[in-house]
N, CA, C and O atoms as a GROMACS GRO file, in nm:
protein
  552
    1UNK      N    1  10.204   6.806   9.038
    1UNK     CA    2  10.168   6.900   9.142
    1UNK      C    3  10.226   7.037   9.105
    1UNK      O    4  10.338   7.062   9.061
    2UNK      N    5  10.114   7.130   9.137
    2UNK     CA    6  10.172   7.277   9.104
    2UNK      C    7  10.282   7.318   9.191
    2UNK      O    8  10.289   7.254   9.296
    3UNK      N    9  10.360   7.399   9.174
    3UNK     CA   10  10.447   7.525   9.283
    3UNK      C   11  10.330   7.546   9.376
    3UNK      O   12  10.342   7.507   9.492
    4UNK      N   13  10.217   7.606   9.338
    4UNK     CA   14  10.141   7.659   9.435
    4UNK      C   15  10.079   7.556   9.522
    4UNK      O   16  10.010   7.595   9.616
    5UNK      N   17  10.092   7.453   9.506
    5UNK     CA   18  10.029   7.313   9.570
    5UNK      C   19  10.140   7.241   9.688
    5UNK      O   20  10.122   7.161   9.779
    6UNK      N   21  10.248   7.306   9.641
    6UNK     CA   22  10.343   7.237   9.764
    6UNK      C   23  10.365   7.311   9.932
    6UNK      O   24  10.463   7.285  10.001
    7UNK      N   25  10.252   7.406   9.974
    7UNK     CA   26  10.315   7.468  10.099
    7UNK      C   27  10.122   7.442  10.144
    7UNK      O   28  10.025   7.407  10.076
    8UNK      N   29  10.139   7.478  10.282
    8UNK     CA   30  10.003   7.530  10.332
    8UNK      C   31   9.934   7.636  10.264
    8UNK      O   32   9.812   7.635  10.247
    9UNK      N   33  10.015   7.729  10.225
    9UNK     CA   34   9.945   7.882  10.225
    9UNK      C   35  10.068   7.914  10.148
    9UNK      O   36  10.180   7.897  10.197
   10UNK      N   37  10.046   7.968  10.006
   10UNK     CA   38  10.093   7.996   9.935
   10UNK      C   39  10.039   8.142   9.856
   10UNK      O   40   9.923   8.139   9.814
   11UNK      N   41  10.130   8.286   9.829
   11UNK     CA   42  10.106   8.369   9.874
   11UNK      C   43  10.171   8.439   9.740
   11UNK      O   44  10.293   8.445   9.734
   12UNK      N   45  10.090   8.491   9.631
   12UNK     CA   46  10.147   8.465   9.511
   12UNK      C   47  10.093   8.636   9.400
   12UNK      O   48  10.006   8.712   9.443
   13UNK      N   49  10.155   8.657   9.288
   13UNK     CA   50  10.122   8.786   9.262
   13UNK      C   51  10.083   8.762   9.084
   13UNK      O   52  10.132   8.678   9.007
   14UNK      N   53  10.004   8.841   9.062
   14UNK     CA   54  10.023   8.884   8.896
   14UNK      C   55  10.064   9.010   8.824
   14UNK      O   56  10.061   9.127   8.861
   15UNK      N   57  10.104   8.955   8.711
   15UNK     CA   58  10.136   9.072   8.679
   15UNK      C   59  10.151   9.203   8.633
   15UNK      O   60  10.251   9.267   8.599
   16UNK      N   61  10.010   9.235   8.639
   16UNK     CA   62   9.916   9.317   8.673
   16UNK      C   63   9.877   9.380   8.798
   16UNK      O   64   9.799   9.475   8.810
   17UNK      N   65   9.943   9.316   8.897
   17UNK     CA   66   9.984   9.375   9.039
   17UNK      C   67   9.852   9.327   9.135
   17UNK      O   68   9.824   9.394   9.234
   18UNK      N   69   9.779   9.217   9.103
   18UNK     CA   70   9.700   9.103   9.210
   18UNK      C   71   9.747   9.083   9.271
   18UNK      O   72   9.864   9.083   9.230
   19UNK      N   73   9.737   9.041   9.434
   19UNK     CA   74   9.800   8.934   9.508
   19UNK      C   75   9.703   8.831   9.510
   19UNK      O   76   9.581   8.833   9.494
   20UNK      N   77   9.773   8.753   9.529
   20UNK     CA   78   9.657   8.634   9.542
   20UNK      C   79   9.693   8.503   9.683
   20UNK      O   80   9.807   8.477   9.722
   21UNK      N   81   9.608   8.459   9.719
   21UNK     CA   82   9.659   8.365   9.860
   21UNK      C   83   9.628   8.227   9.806
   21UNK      O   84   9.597   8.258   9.691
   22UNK      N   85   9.613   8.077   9.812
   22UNK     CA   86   9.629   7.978   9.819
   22UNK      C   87   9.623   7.928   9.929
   22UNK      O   88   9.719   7.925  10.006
   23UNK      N   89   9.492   7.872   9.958
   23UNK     CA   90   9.546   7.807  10.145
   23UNK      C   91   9.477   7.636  10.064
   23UNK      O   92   9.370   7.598  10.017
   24UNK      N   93   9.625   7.575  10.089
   24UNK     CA   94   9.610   7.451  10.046
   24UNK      C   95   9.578   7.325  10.143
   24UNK      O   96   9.576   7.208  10.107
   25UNK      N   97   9.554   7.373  10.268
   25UNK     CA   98   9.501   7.272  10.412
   25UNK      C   99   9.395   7.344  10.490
   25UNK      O  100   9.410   7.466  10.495
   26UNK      N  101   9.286   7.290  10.554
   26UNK     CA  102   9.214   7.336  10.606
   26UNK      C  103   9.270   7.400  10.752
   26UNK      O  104   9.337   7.338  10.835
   27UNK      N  105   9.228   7.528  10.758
   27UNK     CA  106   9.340   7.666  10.829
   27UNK      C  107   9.188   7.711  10.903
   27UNK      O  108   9.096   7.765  10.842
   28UNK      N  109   9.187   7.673  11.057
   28UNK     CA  110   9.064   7.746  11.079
   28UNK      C  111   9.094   7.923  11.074
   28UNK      O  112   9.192   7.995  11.060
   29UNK      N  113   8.973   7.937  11.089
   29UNK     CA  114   8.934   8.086  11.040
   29UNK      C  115   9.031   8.160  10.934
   29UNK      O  116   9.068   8.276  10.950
   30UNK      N  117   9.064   8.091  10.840
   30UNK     CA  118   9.166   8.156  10.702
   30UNK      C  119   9.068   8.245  10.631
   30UNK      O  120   9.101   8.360  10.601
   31UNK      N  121   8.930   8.188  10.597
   31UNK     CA  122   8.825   8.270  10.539
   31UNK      C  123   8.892   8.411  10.592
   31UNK      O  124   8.977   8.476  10.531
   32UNK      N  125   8.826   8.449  10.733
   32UNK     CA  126   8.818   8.540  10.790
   32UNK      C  127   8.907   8.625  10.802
   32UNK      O  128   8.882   8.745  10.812
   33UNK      N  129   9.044   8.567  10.802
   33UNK     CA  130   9.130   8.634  10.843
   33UNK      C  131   9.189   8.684  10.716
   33UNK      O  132   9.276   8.769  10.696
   34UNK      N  133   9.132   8.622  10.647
   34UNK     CA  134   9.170   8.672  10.451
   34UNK      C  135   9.072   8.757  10.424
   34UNK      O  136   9.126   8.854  10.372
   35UNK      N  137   8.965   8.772  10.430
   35UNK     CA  138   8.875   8.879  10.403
   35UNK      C  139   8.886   8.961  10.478
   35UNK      O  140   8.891   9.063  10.409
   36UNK      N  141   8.896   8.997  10.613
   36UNK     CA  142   8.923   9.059  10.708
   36UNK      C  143   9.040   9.164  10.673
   36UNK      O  144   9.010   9.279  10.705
   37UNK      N  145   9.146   9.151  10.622
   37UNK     CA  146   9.250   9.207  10.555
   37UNK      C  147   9.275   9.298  10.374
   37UNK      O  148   9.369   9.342  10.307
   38UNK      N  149   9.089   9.282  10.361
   38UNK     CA  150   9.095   9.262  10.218
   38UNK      C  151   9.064   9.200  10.144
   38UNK      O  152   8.991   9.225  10.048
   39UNK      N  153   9.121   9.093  10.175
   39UNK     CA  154   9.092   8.976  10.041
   39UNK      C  155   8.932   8.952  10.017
   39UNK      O  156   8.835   8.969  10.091
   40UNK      N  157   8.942   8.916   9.910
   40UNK     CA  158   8.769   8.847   9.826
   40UNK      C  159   8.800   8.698   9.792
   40UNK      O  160   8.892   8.657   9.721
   41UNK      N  161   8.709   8.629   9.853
   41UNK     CA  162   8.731   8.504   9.778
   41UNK      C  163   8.667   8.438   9.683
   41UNK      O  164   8.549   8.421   9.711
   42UNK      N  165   8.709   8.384   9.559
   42UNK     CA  166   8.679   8.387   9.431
   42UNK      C  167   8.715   8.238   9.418
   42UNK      O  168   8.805   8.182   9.480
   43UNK      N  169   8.596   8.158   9.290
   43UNK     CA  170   8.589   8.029   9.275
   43UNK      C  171   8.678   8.016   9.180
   43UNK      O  172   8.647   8.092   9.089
   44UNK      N  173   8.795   7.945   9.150
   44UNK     CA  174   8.851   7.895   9.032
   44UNK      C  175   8.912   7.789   8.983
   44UNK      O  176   9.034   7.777   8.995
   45UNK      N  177   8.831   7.692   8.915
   45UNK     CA  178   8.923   7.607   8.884
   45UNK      C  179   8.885   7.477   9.005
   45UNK      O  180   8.943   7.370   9.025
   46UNK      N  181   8.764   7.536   9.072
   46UNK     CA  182   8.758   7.417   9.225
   46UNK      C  183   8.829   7.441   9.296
   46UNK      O  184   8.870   7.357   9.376
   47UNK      N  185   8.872   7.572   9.292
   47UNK     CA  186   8.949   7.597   9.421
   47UNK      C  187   8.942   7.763   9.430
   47UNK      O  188   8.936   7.849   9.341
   48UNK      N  189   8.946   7.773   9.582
   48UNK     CA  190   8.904   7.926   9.625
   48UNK      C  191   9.066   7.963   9.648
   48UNK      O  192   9.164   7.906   9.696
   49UNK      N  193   9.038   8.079   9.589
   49UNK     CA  194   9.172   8.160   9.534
   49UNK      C  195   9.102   8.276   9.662
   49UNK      O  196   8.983   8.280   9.694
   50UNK      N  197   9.229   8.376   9.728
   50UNK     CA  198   9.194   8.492   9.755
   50UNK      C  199   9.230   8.581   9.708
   50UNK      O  200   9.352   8.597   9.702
   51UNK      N  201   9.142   8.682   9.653
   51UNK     CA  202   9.237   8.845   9.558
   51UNK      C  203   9.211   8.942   9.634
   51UNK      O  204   9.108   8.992   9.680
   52UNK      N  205   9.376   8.970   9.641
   52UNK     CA  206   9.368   9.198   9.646
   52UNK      C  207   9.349   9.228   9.546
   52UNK      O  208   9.400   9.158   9.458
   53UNK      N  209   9.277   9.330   9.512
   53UNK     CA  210   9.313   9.410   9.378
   53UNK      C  211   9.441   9.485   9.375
   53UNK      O  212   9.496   9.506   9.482
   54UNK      N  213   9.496   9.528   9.266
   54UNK     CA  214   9.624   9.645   9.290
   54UNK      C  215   9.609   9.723   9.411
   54UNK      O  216   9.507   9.732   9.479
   55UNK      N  217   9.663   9.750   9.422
   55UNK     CA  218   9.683   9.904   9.492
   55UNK      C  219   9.845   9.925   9.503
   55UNK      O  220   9.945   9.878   9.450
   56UNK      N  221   9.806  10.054   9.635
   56UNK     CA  222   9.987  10.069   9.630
   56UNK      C  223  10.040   9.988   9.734
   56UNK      O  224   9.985   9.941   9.833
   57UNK      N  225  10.218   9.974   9.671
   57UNK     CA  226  10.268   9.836   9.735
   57UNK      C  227  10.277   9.835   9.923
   57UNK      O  228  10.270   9.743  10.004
   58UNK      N  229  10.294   9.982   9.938
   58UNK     CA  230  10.249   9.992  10.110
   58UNK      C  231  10.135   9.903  10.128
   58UNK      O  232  10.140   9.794  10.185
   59UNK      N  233   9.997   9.973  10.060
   59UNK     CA  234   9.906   9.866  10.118
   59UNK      C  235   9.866   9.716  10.113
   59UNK      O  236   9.801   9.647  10.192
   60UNK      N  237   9.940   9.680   9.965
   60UNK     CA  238   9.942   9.547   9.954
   60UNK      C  239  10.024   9.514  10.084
   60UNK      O  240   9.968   9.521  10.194
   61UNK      N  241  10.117   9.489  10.078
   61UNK     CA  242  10.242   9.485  10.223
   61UNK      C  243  10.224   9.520  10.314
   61UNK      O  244  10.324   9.541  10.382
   62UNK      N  245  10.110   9.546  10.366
   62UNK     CA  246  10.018   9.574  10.538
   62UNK      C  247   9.920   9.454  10.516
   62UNK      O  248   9.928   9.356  10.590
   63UNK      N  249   9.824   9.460  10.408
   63UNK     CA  250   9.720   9.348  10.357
   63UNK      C  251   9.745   9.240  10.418
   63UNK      O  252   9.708   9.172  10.514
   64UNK      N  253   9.851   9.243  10.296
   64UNK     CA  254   9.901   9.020  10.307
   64UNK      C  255  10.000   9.024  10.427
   64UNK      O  256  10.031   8.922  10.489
   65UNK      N  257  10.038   9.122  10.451
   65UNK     CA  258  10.096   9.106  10.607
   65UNK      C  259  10.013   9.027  10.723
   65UNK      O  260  10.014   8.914  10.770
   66UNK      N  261   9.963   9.109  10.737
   66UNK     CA  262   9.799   9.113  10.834
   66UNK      C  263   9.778   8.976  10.844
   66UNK      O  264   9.797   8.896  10.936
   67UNK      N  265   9.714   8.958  10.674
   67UNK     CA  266   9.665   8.816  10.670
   67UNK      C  267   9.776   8.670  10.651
   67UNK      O  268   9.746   8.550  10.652
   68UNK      N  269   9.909   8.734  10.636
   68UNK     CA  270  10.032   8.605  10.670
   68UNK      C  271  10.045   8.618  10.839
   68UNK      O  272  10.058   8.513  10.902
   69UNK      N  273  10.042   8.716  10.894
   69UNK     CA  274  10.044   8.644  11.023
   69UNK      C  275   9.952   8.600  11.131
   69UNK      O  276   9.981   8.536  11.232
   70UNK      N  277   9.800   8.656  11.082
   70UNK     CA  278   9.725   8.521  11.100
   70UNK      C  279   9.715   8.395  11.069
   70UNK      O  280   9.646   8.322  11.140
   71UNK      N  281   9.772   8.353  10.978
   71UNK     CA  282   9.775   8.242  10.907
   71UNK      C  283   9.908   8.162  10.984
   71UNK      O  284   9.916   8.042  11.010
   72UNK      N  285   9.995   8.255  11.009
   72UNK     CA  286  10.090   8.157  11.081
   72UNK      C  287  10.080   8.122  11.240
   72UNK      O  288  10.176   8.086  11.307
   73UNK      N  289   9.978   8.136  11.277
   73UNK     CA  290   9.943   8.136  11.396
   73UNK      C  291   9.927   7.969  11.406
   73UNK      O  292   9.938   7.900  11.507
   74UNK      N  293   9.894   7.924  11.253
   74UNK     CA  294   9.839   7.802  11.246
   74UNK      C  295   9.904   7.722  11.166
   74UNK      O  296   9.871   7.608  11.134
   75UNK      N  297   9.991   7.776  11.135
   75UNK     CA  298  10.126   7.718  10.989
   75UNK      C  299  10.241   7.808  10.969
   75UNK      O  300  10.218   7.919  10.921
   76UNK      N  301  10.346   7.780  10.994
   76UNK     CA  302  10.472   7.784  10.941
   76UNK      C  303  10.461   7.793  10.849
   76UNK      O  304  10.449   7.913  10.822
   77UNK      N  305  10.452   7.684  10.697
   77UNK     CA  306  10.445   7.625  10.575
   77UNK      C  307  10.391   7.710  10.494
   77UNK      O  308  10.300   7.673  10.420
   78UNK      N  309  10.425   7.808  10.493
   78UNK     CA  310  10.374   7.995  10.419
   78UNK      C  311  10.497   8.019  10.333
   78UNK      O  312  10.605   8.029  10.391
   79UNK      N  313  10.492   8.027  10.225
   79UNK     CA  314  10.549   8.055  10.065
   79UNK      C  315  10.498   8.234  10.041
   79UNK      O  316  10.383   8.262  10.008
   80UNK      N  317  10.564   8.301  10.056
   80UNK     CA  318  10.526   8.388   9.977
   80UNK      C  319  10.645   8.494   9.839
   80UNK      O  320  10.754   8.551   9.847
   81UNK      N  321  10.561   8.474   9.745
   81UNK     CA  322  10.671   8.456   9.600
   81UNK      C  323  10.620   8.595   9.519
   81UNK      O  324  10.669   8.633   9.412
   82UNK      N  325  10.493   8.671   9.604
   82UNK     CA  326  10.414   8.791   9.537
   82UNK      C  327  10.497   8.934   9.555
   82UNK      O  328  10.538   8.993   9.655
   83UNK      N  329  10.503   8.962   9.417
   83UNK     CA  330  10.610   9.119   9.414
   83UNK      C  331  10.549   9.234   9.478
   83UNK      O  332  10.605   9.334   9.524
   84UNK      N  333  10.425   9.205   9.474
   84UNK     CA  334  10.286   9.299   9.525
   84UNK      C  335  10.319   9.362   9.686
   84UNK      O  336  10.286   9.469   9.738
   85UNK      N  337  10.416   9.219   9.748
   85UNK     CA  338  10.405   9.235   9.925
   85UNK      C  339  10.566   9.257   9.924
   85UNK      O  340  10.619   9.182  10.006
   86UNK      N  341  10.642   9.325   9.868
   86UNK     CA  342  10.750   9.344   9.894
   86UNK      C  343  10.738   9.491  10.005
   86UNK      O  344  10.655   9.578   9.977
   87UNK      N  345  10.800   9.501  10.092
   87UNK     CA  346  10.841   9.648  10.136
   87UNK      C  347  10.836   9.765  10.094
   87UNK      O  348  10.936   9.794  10.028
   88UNK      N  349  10.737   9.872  10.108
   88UNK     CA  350  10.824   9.960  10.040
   88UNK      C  351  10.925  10.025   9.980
   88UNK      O  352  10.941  10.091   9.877
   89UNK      N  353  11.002   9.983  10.090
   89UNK     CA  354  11.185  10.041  10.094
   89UNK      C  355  11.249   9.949   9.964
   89UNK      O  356  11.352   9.976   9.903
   90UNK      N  357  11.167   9.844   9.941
   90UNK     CA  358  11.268   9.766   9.842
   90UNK      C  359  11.186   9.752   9.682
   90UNK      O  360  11.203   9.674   9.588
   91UNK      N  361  11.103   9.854   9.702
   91UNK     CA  362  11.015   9.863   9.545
   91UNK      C  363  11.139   9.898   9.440
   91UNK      O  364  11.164   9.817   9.350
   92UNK      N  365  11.198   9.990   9.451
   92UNK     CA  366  11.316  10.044   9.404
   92UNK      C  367  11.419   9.960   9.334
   92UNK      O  368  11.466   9.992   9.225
   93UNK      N  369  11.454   9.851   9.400
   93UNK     CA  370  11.514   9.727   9.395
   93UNK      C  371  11.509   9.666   9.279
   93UNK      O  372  11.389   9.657   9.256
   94UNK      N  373  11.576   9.613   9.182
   94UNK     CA  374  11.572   9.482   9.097
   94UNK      C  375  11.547   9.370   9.198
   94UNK      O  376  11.602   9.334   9.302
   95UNK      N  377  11.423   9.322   9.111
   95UNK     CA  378  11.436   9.144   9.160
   95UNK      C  379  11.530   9.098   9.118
   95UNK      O  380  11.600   9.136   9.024
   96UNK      N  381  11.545   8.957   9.227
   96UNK     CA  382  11.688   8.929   9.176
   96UNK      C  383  11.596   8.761   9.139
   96UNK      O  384  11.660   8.656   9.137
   97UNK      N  385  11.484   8.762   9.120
   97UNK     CA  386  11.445   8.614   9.068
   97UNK      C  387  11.323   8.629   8.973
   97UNK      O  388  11.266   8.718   9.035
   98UNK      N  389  11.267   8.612   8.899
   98UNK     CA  390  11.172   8.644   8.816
   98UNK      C  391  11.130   8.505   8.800
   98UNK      O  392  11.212   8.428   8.749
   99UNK      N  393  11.010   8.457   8.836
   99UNK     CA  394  10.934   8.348   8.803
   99UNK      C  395  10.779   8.362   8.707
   99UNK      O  396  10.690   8.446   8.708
  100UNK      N  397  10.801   8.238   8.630
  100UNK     CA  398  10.760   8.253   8.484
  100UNK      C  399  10.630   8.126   8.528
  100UNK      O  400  10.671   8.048   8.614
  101UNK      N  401  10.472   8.095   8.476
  101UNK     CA  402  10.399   7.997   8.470
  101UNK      C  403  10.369   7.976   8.301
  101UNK      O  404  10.305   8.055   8.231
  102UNK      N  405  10.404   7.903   8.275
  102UNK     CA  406  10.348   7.875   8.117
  102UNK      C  407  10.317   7.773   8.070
  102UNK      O  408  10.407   7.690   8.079
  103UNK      N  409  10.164   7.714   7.988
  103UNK     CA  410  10.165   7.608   7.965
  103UNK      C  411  10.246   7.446   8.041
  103UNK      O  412  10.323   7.358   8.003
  104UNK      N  413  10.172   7.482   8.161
  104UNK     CA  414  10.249   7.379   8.278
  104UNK      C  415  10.396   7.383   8.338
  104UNK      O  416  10.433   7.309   8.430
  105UNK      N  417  10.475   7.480   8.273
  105UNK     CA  418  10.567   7.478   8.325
  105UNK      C  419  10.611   7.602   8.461
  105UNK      O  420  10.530   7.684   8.506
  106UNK      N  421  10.711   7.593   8.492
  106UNK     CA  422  10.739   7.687   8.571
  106UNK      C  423  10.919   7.689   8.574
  106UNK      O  424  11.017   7.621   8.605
  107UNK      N  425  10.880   7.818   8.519
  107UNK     CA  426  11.083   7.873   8.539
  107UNK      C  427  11.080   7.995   8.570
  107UNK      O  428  11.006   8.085   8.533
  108UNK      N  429  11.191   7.992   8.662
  108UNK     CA  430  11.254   8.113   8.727
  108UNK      C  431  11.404   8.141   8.687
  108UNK      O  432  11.494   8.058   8.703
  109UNK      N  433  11.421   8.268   8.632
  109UNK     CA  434  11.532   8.320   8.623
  109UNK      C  435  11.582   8.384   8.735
  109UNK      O  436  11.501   8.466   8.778
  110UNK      N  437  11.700   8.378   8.810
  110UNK     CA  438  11.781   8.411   8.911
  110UNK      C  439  11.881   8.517   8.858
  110UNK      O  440  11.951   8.484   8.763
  111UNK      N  441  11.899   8.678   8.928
  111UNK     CA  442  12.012   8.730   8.902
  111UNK      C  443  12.155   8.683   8.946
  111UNK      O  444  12.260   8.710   8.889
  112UNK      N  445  12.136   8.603   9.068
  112UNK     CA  446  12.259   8.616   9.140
  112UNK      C  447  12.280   8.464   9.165
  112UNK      O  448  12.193   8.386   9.128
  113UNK      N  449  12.386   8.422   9.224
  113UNK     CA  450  12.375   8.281   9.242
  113UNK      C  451  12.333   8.271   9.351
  113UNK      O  452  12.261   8.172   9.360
  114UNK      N  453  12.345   8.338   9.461
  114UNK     CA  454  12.257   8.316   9.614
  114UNK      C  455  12.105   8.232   9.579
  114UNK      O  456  12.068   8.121   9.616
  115UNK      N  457  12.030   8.346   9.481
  115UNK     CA  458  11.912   8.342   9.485
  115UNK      C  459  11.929   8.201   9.371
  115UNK      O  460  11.827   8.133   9.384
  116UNK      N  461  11.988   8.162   9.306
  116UNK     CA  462  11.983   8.051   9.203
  116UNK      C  463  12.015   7.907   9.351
  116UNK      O  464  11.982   7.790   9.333
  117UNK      N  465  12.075   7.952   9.466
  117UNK     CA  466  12.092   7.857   9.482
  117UNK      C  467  11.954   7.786   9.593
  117UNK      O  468  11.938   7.668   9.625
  118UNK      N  469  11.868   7.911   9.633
  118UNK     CA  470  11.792   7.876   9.702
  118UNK      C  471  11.646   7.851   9.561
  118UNK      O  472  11.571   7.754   9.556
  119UNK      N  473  11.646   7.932   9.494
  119UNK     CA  474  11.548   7.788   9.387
  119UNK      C  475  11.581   7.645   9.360
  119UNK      O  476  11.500   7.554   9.344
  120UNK      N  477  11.718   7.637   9.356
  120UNK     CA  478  11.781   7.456   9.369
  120UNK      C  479  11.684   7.403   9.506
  120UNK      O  480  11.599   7.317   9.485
  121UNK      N  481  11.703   7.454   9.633
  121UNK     CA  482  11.646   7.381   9.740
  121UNK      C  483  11.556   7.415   9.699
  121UNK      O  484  11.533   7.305   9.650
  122UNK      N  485  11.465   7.477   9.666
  122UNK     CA  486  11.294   7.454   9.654
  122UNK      C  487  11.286   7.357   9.514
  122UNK      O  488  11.174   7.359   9.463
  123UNK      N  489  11.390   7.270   9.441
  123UNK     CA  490  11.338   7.162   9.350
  123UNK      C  491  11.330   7.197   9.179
  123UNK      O  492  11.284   7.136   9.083
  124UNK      N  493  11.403   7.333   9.197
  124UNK     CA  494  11.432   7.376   9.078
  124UNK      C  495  11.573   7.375   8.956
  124UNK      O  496  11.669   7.452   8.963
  125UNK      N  497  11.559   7.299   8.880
  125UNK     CA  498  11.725   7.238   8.857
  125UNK      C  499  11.743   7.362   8.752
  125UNK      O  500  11.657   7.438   8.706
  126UNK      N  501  11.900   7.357   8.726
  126UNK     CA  502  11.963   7.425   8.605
  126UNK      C  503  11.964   7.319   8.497
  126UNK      O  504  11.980   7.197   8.495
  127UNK      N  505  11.940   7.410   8.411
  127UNK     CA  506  11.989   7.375   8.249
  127UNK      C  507  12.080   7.312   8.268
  127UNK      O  508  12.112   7.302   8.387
  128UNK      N  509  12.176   7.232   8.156
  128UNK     CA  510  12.264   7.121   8.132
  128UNK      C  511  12.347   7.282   8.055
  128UNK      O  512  12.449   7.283   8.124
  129UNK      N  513  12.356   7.372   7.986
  129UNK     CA  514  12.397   7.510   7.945
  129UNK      C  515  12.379   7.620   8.066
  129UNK      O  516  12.273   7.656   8.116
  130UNK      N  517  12.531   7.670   8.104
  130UNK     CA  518  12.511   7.733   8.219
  130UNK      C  519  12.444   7.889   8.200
  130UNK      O  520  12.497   7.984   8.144
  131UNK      N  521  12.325   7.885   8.258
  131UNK     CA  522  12.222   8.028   8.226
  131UNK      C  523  12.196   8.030   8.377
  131UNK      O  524  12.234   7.955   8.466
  132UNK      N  525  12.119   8.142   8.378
  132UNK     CA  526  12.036   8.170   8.512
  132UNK      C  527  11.884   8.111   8.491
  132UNK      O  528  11.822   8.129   8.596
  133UNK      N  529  11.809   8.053   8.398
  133UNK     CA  530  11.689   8.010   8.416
  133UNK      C  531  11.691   7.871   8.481
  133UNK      O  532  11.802   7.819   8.485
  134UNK      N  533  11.621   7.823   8.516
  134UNK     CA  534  11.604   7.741   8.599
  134UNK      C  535  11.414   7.689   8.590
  134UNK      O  536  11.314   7.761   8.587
  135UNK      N  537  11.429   7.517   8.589
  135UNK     CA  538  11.262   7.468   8.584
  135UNK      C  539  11.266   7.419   8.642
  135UNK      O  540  11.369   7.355   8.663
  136UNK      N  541  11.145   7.407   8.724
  136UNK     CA  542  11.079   7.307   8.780
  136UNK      C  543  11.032   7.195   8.754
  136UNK      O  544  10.932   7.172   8.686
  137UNK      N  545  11.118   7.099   8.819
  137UNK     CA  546  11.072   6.970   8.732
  137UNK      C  547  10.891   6.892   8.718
  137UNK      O  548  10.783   6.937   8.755
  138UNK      N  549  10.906   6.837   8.688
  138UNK     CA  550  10.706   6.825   8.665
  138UNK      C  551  10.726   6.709   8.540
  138UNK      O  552  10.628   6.662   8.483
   0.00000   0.00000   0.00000
């Protein structure tokens, strides 16, 4: 099972500055309330992906706003991991977690241990060599 397969609505970025949505349970009116905000929905893979295109991070971060709290009207179980919907105020900011998809895997590097320790609760172990990357087991 993917990262993106474990929540309702999973809320995700590229890096190229996409956002992208994931609604992994049937969410009435998600269509709507995802296009409604922006989004396009696009076939991939057998599964409907929703895309922003770039823009600026204000408007991404009103967008997927919009369309995360419609969505929680109907789910809690909302992941969102996209750099795209950060705040303005915190563009400025180092991430303090950088997550990686490659050839099935998935690792995230953590700056800090806070943030290393909340990838542990989402199922992400450390190396046996003490680093900040961190995989997902699979």
């Amino acid at each position: 099972m993917a990262i993106t397969d474990h929540h309702d609505t999973f809320i995700g970025s590229t890096d190229d500055g996409w956002t992208f949505v994931i609604v992994n349970r049937p969410i009435r009116n998600a269509a709507r309330m995802l296009t409604a905000a922006g989004f396009t929905a696009r076939e991939h893979q057998g599964r409907t992906l929703y895309l922003l295109p770039p823009q600026t991070s204000e408007g991404a971060h009103e967008s997927a706003g919009v369309a995360a709290y419609g969505l929680m009207a109907h789910t809690m179980d909302l992941v969102d991991l996209a750099w795209t919907t950060h705040h303005p105020s915190t563009n400025d900011a180092e991430p303090e977690a950088t997550i990686r998809f490659r050839d099935g895997t998935v690792t995230a590097t953590a700056l800090t241990d806070r943030v290393g320790d909340v990838l542990a609760q989402h199922g992400f172990t450390a190396p046996r060599h003490r680093r900040s990357t961190r995989c997902l087991p699979g």
